[in-house]
C-alpha positions in Angstrom: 31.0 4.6 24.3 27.2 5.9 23.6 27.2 9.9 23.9 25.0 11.0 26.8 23.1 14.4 25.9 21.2 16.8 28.3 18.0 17.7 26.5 14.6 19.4 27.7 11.3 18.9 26.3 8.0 19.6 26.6 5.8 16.7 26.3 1.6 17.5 26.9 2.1 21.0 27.9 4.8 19.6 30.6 8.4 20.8 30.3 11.0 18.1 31.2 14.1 19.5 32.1 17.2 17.8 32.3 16.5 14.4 30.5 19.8 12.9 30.1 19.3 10.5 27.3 21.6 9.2 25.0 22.2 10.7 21.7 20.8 7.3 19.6 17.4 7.5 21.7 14.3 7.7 19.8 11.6 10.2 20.5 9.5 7.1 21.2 11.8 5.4 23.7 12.5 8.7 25.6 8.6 9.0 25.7 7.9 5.5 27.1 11.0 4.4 28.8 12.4 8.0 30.8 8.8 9.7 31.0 6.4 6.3 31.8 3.9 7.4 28.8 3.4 4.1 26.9 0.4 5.6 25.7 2.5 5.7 22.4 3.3 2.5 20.8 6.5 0.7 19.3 5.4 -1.3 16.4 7.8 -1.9 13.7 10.7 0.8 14.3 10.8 1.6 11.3 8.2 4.2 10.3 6.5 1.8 8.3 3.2 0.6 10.7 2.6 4.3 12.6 1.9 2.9 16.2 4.3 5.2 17.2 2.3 8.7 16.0 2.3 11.7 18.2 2.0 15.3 17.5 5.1 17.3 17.1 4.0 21.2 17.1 0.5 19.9 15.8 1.8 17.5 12.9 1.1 13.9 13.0 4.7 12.4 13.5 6.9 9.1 14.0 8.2 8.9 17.2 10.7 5.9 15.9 12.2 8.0 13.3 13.4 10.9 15.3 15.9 11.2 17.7 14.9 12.4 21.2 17.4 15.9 20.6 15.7 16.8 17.6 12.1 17.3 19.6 13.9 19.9 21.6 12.1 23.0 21.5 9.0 21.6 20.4 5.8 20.6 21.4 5.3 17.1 21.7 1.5 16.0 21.9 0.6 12.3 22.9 -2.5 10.1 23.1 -2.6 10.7 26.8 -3.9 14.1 26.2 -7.3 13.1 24.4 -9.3 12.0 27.5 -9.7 14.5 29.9 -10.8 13.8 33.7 -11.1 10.1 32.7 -13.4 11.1 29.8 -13.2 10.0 26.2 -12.8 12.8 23.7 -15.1 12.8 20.7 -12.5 11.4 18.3 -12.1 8.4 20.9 -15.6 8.0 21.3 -16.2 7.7 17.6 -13.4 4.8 17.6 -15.2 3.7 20.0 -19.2 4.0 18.7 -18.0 2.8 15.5 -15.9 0.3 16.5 -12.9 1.5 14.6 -10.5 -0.7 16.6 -9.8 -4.5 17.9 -6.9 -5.6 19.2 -5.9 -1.2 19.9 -2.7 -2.4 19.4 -2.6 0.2 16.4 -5.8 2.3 17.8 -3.2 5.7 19.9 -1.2 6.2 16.3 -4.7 6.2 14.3 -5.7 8.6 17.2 -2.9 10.6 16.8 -2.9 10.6 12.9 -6.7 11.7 12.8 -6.4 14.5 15.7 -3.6 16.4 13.8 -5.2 16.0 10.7 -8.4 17.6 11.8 -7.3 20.4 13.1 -5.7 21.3 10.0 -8.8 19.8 8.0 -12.2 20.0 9.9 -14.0 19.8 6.6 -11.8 16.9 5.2 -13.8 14.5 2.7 -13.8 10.8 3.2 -11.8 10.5 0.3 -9.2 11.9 2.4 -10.0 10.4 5.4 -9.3 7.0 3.4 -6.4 8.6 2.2 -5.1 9.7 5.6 -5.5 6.0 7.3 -3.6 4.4 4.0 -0.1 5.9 6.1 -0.9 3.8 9.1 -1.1 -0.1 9.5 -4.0 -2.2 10.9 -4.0 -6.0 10.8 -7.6 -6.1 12.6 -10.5 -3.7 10.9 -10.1 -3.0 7.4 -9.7 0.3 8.0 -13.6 0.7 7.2 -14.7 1.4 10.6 -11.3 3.6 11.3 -12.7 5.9 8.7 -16.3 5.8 9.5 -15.2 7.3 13.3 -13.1 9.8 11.9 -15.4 11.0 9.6 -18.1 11.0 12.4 -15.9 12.5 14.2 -15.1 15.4 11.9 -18.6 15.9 11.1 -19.5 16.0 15.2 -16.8 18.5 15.4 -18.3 20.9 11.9 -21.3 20.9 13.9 -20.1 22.3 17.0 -18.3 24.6 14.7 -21.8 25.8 13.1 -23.8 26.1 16.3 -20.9 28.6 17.9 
C-alpha cells in the first residue's frame, strides 16, 4: 500500500492547501496531474533532458527528481508565470524574435533555466549562457538561437537596468 501524505504548497504565489498526494509523487506530476499546470513538461524522468525545469525559491530545478513533500515550504515558480495578461514576457519574446525554439517540446524548461539564471546573473556572458543551455536537451535548434534570445534577453533587461 502507497503512503498517502497531506502536503501544502505554494505554487506561483498560490498556496495549495491540503494536497493529498502520495508520498512517491514527483514535484512534476503533483504540478501537472493535481494542479492542471502542464505548462511544465515530462521528458525523460530522469533529470537528464530538463523539460521538467521550474523554479524552486528562485533556483532553476527538476521537477522529476524531487518528491512533491520536499517542495513544502517553498516557493515553486512555473512557466505559467512569465506571460502576464496574455502577454509574452521579454525572455519569451526573445525565444520567440530569435527563434530559439521548434517543436517547444523543450522551450518551458529552457524558459525556466534562463529566468533563474538571470536574476542571479543579469550581466552573464555568452560563454555562460552556452554554458547554462549545455544542462538542458534540445533535439530541434542547436542551441544557437536558444542562446542568442537569452543573451538578447539579458542584454534588453541591462538596459532597462541602466535607464532606471
Amino acid at each position: 500500500m502507497t503512503e498517502k501524505l497531506l502536503i501544502s504548497l505554494t505554487v506561483n504565489g498560490t498556496r495549495h492547501d491540503d494536497l493529498v498526494v502520495e508520498s512517491r509523487h514527483t514535484l512534476v506530476d503533483v504540478l501537472r496531474h493535481h494542479l492542471g499546470l502542464t505548462g511544465t513538461h515530462v521528458g525523460c524522468e530522469h533529470g537528464v533532458c530538463g523539460a521538467c525545469t521550474v523554479l524552486l525559491d528562485g533556483a532553476p530545478v527538476r521537477s522529476c527528481l524531487i518528491f512533491a513533500a520536499q517542495a513544502e515550504g517553498q516557493e515553486i515558480r512555473t512557466v505559467e508565470t512569465l506571460a502576464r495578461d496574455g502577454e509574452l514576457n521579454d525572455l519569451q519574446q526573445a525565444f520567440s524574435a530569435h527563434h530559439g525554439l521548434q517543436c517547444g517540446f523543450c522551450t518551458p524548461g529552457f524558459l525556466m533555466l534562463a529566468e533563474g539564471f538571470l536574476a542571479e546573473r543579469p550581466e552573464a556572458t555568452r560563454e555562460e549562457i552556452r554554458e547554462l543551455v549545455s544542462a538542458n536537451l534540445c533535439r530541434c535548434t542547436g542551441y544557437q538561437t536558444i542562446v542568442d534570445a537569452i543573451e538578447s534577453c539579458a542584454r534588453g533587461r541591462r538596459d532597462v537596468g541602466e535607464d532606471r
